[in-house]
PDB file of N, CA, C and O in Angstrom:
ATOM      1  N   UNK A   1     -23.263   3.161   1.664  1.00  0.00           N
ATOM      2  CA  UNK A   1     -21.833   2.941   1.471  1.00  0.00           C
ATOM      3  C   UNK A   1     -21.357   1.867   2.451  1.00  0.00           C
ATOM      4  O   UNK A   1     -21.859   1.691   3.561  1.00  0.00           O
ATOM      5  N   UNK A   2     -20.381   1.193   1.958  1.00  0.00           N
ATOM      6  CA  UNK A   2     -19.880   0.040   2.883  1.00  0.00           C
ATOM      7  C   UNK A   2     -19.078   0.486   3.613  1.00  0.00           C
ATOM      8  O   UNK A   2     -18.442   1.468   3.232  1.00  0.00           O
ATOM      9  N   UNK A   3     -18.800  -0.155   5.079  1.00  0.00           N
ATOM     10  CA  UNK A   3     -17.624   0.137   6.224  1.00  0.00           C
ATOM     11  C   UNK A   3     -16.020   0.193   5.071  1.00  0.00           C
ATOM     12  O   UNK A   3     -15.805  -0.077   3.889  1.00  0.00           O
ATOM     13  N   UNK A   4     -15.459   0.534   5.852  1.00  0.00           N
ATOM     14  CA  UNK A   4     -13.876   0.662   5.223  1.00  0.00           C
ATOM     15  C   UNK A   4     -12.989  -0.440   4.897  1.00  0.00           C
ATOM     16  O   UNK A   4     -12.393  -0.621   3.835  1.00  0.00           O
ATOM     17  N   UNK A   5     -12.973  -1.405   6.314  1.00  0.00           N
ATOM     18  CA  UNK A   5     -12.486  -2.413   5.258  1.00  0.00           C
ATOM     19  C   UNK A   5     -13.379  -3.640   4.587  1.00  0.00           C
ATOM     20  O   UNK A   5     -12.856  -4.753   4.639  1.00  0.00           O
ATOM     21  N   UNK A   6     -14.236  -3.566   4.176  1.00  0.00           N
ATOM     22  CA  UNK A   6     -14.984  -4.050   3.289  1.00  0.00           C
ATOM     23  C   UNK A   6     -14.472  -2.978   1.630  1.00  0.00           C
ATOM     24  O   UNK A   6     -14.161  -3.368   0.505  1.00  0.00           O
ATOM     25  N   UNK A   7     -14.575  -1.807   2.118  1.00  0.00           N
ATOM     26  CA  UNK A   7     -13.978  -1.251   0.860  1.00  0.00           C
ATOM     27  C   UNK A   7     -12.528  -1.479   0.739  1.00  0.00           C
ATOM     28  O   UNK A   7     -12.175  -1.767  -0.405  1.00  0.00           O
ATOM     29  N   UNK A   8     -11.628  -1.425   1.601  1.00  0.00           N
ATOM     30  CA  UNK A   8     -10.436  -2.536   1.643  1.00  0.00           C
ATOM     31  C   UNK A   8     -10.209  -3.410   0.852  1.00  0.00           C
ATOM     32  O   UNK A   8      -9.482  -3.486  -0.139  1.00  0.00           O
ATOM     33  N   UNK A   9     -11.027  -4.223   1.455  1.00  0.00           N
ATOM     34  CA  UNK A   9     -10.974  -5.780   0.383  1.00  0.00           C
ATOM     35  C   UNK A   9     -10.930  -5.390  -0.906  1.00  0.00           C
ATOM     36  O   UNK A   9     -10.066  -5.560  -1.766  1.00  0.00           O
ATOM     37  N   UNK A  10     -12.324  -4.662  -0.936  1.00  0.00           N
ATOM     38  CA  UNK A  10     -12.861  -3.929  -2.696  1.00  0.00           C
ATOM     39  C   UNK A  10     -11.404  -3.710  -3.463  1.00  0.00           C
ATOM     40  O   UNK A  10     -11.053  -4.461  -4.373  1.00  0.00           O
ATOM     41  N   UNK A  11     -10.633  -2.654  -3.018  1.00  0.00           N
ATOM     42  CA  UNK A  11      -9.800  -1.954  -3.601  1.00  0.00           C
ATOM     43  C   UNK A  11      -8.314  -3.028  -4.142  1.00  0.00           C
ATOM     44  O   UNK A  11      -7.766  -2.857  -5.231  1.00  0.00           O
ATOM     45  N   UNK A  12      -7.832  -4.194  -3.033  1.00  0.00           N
ATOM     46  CA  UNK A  12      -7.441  -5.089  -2.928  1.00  0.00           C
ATOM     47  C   UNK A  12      -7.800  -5.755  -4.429  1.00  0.00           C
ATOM     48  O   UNK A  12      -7.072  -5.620  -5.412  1.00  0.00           O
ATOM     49  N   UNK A  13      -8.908  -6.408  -4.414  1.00  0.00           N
ATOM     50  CA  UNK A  13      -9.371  -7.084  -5.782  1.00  0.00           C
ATOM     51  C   UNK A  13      -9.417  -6.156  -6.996  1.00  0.00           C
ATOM     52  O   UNK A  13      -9.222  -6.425  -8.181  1.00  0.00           O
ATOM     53  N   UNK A  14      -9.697  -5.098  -6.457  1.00  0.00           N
ATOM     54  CA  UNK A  14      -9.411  -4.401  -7.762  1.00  0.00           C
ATOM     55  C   UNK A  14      -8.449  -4.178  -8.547  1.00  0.00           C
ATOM     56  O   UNK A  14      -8.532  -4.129  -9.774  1.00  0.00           O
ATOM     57  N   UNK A  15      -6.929  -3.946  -7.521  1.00  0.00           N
ATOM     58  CA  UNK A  15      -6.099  -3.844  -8.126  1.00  0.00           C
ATOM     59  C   UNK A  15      -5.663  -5.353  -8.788  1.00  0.00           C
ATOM     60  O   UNK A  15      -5.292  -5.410  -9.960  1.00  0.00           O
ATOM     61  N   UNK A  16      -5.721  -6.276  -8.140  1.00  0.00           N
ATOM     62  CA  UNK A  16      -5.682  -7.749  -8.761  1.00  0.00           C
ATOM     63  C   UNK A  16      -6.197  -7.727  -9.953  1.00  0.00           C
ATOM     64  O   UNK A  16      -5.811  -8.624 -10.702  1.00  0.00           O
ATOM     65  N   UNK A  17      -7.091  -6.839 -10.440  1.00  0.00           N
ATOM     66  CA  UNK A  17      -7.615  -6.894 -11.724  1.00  0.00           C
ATOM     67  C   UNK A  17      -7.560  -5.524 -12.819  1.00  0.00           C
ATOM     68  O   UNK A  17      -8.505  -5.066 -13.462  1.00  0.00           O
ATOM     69  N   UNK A  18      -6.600  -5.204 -12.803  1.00  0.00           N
ATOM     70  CA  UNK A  18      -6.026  -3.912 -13.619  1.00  0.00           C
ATOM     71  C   UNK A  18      -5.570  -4.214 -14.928  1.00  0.00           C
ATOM     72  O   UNK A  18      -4.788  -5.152 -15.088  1.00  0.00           O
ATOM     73  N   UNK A  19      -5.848  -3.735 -15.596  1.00  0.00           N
ATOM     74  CA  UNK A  19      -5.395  -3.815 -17.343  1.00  0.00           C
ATOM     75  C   UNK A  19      -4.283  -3.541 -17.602  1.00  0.00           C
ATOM     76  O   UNK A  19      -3.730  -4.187 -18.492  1.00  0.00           O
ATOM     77  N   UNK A  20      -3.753  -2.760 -17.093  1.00  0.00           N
ATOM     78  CA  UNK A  20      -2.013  -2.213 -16.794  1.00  0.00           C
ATOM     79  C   UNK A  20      -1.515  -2.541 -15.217  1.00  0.00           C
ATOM     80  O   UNK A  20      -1.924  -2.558 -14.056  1.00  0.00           O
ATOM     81  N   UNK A  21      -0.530  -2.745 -15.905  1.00  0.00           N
ATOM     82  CA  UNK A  21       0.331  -2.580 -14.573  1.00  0.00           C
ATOM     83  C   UNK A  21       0.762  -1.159 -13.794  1.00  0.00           C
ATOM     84  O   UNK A  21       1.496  -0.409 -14.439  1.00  0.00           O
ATOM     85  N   UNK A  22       0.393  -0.779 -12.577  1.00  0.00           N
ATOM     86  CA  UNK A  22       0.843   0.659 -12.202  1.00  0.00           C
ATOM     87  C   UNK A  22       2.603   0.902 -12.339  1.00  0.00           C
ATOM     88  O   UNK A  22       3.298  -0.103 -12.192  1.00  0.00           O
ATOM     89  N   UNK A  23       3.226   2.114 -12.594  1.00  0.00           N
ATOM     90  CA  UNK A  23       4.505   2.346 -12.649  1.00  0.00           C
ATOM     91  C   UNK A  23       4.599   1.983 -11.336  1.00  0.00           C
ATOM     92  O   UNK A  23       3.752   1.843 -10.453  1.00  0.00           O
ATOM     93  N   UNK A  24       6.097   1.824 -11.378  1.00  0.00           N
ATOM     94  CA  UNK A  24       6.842   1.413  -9.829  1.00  0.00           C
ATOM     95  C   UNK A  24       6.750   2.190  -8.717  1.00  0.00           C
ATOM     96  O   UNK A  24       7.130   1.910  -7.580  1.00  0.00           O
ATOM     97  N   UNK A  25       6.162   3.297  -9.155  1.00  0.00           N
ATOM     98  CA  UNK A  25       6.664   4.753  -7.662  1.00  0.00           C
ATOM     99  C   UNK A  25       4.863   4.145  -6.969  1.00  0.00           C
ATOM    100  O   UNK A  25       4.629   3.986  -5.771  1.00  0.00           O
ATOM    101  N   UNK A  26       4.069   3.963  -7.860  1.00  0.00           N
ATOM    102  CA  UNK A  26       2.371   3.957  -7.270  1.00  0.00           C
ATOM    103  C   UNK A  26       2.658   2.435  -6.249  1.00  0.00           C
ATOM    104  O   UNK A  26       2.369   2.246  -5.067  1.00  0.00           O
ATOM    105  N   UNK A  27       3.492   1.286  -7.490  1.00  0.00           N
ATOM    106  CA  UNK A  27       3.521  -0.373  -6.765  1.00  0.00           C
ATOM    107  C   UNK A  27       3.608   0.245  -5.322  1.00  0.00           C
ATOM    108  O   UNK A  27       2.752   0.315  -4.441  1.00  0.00           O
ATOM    109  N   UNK A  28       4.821   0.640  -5.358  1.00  0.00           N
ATOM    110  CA  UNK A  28       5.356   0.777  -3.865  1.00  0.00           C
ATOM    111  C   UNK A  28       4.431   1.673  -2.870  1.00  0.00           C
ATOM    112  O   UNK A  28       4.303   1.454  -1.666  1.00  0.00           O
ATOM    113  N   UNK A  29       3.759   2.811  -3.661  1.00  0.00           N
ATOM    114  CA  UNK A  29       2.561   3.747  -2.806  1.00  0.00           C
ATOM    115  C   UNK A  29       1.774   2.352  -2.083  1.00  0.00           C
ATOM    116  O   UNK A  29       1.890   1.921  -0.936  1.00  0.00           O
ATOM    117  N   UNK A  30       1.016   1.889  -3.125  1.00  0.00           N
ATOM    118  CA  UNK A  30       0.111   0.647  -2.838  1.00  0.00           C
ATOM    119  C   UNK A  30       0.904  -0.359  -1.732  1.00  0.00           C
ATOM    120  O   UNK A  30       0.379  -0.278  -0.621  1.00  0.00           O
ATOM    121  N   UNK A  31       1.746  -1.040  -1.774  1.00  0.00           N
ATOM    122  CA  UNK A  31       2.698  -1.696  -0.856  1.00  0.00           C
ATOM    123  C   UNK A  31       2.585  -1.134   0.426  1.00  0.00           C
ATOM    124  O   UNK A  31       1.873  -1.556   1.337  1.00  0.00           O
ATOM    125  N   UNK A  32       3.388  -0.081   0.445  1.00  0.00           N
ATOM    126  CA  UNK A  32       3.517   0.857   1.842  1.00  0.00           C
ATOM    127  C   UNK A  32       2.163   1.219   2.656  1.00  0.00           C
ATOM    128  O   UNK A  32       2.162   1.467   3.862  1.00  0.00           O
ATOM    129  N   UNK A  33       0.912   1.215   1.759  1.00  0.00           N
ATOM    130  CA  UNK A  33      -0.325   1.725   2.930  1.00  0.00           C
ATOM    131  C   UNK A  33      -1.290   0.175   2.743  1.00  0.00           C
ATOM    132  O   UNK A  33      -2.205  -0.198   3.477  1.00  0.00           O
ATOM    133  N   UNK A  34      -0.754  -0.505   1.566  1.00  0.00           N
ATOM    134  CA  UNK A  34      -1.363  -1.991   2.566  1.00  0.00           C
ATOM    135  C   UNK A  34      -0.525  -2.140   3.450  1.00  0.00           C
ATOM    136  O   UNK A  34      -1.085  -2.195   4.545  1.00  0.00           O
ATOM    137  N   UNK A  35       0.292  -2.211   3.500  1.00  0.00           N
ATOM    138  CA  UNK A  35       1.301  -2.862   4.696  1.00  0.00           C
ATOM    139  C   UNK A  35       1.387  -2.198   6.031  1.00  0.00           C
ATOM    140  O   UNK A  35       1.644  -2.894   7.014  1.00  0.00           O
ATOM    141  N   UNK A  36       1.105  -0.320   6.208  1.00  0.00           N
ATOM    142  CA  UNK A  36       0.489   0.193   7.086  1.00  0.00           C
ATOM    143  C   UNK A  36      -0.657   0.190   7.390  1.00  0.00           C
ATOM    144  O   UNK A  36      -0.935   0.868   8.379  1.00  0.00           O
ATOM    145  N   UNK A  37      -1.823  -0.574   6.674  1.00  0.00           N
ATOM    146  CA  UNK A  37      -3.226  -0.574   6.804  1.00  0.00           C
ATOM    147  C   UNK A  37      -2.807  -2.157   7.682  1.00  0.00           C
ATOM    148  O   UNK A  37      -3.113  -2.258   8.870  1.00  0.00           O
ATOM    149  N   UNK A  38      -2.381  -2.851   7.245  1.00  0.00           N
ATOM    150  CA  UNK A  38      -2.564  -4.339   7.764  1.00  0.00           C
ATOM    151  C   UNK A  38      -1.654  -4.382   8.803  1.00  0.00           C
ATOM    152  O   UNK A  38      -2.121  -5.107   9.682  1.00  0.00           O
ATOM    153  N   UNK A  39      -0.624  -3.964   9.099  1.00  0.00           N
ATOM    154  CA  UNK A  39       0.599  -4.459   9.948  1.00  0.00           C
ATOM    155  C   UNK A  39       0.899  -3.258  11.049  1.00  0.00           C
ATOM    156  O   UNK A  39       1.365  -3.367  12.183  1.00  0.00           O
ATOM    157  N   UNK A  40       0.482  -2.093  10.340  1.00  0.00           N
ATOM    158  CA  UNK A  40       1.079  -0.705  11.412  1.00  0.00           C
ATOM    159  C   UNK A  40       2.385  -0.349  10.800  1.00  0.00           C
ATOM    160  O   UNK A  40       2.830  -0.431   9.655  1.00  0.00           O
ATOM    161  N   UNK A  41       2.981   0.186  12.237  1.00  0.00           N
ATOM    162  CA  UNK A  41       4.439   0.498  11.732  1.00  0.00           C
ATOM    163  C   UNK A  41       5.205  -0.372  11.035  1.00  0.00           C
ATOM    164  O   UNK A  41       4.999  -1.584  11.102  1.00  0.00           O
ATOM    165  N   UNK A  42       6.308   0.234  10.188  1.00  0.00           N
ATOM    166  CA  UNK A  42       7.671  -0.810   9.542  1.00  0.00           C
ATOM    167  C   UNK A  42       8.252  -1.404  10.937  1.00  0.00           C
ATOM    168  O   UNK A  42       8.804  -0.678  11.764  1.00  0.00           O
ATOM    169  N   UNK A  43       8.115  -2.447  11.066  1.00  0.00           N
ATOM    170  CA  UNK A  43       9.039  -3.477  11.858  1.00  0.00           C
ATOM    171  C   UNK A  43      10.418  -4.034  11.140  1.00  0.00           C
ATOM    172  O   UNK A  43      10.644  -3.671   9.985  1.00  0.00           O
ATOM    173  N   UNK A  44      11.102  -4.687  11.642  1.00  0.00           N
ATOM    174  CA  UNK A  44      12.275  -5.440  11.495  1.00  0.00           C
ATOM    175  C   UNK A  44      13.820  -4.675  10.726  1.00  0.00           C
ATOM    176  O   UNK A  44      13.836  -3.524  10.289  1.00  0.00           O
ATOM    177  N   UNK A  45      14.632  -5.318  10.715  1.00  0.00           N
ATOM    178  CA  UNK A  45      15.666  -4.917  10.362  1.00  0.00           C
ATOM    179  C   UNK A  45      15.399  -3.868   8.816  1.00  0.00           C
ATOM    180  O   UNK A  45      14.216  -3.905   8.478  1.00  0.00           O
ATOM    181  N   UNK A  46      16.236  -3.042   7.941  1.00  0.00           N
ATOM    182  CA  UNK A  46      15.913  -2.603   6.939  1.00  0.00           C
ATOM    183  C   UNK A  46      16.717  -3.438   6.001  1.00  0.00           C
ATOM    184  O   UNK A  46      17.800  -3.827   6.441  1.00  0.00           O
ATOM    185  N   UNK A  47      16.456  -3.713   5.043  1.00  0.00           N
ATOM    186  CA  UNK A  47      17.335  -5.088   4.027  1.00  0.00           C
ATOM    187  C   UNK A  47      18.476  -4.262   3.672  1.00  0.00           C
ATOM    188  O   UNK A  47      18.401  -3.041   3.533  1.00  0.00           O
ATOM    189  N   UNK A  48      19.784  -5.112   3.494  1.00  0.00           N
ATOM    190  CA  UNK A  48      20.419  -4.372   2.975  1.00  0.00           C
ATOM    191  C   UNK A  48      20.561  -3.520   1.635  1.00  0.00           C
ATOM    192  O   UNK A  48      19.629  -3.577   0.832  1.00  0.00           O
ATOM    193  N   UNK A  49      21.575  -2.805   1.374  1.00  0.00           N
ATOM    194  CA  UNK A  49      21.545  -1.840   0.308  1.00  0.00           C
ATOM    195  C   UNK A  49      21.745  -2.363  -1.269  1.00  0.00           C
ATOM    196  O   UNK A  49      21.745  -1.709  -2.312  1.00  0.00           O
ATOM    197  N   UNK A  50      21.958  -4.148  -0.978  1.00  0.00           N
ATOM    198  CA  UNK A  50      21.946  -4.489  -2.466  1.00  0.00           C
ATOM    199  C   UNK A  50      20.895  -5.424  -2.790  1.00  0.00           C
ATOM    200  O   UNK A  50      20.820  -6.076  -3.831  1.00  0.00           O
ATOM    201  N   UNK A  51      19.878  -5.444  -1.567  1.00  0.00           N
ATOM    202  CA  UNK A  51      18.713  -5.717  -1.878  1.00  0.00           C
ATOM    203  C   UNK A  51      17.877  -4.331  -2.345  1.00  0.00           C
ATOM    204  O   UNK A  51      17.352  -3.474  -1.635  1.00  0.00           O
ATOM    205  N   UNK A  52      17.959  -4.442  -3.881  1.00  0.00           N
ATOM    206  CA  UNK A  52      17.077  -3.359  -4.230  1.00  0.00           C
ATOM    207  C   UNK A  52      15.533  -3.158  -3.844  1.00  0.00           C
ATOM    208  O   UNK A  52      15.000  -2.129  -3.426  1.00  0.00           O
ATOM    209  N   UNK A  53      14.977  -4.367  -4.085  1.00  0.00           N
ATOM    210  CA  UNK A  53      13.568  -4.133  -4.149  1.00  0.00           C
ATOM    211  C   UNK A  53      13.343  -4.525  -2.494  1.00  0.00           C
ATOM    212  O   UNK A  53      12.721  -3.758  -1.759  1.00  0.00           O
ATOM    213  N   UNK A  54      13.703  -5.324  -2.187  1.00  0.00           N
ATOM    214  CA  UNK A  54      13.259  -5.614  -0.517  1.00  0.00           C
ATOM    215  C   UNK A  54      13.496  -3.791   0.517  1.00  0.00           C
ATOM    216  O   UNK A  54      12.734  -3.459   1.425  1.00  0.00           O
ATOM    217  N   UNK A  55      14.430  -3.120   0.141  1.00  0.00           N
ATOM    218  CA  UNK A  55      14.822  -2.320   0.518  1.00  0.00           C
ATOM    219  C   UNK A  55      13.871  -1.118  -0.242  1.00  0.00           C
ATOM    220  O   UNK A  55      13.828  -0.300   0.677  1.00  0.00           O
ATOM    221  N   UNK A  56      13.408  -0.761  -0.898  1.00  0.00           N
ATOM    222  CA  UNK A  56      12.645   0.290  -1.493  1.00  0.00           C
ATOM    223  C   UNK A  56      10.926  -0.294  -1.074  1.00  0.00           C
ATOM    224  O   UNK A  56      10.236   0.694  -0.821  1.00  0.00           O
ATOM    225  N   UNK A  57      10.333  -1.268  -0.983  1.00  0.00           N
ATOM    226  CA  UNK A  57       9.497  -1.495  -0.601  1.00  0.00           C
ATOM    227  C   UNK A  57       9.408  -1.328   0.884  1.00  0.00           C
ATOM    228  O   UNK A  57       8.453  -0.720   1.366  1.00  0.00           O
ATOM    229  N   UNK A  58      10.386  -1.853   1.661  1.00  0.00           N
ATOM    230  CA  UNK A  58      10.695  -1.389   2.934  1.00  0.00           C
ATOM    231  C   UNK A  58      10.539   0.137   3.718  1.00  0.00           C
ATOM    232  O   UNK A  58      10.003   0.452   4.780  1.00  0.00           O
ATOM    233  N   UNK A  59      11.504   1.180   2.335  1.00  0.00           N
ATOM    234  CA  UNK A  59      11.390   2.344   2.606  1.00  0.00           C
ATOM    235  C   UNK A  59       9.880   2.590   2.555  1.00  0.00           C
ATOM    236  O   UNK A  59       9.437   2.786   3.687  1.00  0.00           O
ATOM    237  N   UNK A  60       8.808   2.649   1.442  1.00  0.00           N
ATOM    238  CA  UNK A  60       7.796   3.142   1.270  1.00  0.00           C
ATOM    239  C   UNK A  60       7.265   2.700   2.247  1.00  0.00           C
ATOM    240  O   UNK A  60       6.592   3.635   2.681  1.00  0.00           O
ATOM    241  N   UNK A  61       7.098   1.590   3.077  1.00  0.00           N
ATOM    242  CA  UNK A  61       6.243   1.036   4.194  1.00  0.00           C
ATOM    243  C   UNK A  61       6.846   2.157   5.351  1.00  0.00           C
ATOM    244  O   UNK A  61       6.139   2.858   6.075  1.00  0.00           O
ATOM    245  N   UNK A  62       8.130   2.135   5.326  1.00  0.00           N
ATOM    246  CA  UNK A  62       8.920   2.538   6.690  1.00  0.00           C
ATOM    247  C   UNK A  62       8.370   4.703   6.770  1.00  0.00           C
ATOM    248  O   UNK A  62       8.121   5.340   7.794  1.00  0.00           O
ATOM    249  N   UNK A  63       8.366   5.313   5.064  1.00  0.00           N
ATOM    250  CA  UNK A  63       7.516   6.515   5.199  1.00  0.00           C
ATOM    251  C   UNK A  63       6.174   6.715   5.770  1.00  0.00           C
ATOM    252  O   UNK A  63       5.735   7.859   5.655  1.00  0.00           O
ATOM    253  N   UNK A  64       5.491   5.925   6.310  1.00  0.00           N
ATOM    254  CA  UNK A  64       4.282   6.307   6.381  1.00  0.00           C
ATOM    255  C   UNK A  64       4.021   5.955   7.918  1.00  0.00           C
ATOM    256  O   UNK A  64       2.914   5.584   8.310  1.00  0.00           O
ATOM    257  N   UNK A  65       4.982   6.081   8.645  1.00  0.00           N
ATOM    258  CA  UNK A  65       4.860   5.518  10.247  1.00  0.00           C
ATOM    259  C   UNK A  65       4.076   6.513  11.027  1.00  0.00           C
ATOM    260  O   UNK A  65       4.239   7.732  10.991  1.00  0.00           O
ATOM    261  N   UNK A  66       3.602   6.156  11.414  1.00  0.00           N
ATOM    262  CA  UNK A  66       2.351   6.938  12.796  1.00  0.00           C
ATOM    263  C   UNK A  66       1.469   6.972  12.181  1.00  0.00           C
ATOM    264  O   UNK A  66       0.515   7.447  12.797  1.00  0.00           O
ATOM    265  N   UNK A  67       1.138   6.536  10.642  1.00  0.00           N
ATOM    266  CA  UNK A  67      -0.573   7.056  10.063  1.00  0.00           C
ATOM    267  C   UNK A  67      -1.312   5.169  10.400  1.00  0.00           C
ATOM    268  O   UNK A  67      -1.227   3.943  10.335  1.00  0.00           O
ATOM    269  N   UNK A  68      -2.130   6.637  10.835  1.00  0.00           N
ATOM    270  CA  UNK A  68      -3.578   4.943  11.625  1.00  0.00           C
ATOM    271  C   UNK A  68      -3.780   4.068   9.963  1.00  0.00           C
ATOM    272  O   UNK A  68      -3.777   4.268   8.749  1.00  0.00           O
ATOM    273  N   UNK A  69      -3.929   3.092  10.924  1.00  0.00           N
ATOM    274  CA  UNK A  69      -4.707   1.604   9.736  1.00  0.00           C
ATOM    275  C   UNK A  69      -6.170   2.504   8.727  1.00  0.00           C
ATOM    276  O   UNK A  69      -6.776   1.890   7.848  1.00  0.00           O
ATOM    277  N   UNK A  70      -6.474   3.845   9.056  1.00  0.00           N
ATOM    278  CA  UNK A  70      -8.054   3.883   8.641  1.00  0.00           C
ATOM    279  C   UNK A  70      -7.189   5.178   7.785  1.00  0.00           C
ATOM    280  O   UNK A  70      -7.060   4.925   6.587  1.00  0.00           O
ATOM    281  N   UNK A  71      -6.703   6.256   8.149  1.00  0.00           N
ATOM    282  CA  UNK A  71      -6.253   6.634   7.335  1.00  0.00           C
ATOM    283  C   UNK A  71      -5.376   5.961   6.022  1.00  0.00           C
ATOM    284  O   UNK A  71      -5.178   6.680   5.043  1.00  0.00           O
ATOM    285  N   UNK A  72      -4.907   4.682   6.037  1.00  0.00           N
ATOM    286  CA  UNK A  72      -3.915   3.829   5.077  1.00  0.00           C
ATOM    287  C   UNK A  72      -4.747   3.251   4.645  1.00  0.00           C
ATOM    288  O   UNK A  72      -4.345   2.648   3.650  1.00  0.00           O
ATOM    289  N   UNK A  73      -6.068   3.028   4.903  1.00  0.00           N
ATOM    290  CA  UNK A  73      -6.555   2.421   4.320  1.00  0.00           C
ATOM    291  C   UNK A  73      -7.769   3.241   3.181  1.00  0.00           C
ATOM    292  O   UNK A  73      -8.368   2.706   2.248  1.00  0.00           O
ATOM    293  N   UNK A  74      -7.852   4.624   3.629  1.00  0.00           N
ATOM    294  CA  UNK A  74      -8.494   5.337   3.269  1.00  0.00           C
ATOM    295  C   UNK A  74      -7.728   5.866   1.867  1.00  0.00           C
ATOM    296  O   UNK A  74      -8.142   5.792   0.710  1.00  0.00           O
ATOM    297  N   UNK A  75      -6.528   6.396   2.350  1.00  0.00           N
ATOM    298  CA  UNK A  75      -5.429   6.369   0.990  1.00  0.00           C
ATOM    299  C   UNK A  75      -5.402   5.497  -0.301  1.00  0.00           C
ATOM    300  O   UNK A  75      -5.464   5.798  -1.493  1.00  0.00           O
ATOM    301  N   UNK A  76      -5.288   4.333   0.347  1.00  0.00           N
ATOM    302  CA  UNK A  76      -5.083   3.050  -0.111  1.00  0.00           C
ATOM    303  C   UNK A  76      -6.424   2.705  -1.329  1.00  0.00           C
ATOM    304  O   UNK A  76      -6.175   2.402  -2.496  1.00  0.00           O
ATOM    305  N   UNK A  77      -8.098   2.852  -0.657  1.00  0.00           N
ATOM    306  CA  UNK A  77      -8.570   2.879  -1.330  1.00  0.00           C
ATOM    307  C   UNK A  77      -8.885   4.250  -2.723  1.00  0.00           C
ATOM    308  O   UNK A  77      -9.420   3.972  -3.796  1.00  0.00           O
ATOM    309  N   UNK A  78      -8.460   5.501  -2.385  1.00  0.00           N
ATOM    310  CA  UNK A  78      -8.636   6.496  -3.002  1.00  0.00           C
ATOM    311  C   UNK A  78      -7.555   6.385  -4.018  1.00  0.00           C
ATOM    312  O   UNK A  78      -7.604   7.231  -4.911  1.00  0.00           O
ATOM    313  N   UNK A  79      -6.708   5.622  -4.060  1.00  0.00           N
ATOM    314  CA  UNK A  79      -5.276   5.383  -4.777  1.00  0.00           C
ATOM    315  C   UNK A  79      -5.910   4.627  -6.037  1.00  0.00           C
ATOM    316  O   UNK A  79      -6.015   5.110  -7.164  1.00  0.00           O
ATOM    317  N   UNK A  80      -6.281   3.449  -5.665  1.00  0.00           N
ATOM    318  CA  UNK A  80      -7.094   2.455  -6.171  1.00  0.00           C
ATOM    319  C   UNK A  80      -8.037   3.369  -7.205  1.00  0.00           C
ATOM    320  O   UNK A  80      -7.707   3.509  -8.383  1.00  0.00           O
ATOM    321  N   UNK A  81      -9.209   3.958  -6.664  1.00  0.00           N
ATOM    322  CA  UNK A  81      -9.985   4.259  -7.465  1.00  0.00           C
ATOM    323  C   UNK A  81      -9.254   5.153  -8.946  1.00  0.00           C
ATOM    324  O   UNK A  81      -9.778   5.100 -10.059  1.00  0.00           O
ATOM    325  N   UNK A  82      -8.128   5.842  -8.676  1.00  0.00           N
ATOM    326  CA  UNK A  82      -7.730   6.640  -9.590  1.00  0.00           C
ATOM    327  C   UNK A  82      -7.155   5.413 -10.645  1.00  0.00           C
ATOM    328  O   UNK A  82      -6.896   5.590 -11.835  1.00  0.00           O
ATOM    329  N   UNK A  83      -7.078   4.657 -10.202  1.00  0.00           N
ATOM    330  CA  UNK A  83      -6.422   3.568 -11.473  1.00  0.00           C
ATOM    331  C   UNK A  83      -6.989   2.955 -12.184  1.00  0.00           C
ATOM    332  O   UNK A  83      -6.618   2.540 -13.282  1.00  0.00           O
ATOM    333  N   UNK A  84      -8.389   2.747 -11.436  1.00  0.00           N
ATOM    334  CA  UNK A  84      -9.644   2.021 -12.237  1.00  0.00           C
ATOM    335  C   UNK A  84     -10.612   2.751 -12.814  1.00  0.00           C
ATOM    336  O   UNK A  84     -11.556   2.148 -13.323  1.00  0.00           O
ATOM    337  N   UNK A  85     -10.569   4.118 -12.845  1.00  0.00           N
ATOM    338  CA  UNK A  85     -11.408   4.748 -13.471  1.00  0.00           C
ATOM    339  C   UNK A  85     -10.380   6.130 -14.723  1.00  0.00           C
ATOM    340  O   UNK A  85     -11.015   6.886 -15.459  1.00  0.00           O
TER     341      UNK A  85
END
């Protein structure tokens, strides 16, 4: 089995290559634990409230604070697999 983020990457390209598009509640799952896998905590201001999408992508990143890069990324890939198989 490969290290994690090598399966990272994997999961990454995979979703780049999906036959469907995931519903919006998974986009944002996916969003929020790349963005805690790559970045850590939600940083910066929260967008305002009539920025819809900057602000809901924000939230999903901003739920998942204190979980390590290996757990988000572990998610992240197990998320993945349910979409491609």
């Amino acid at each position: 089995m490969s290290d994690l983020p090598t399966q990272f990457r994997q999961a990454q390209q995979d979703v780049n290559g999906l036959a469907e598009r995931p519903d919006n509640a998974t986009l944002l799952r996916l969003y929020g634990l790349y963005k805690q896998a790559t970045a850590g905590d939600a940083a910066g201001e929260l967008p305002g409230g009539l920025d819809f999408v900057r602000r809901a992508k924000y939230e999903a990143w901003d739920e998942l604070s204190g979980m390590s890069a290996d757990d988000a990324m572990r998610q992240y890939i197990d998320l993945v697999a349910t979409l491609t198989h």
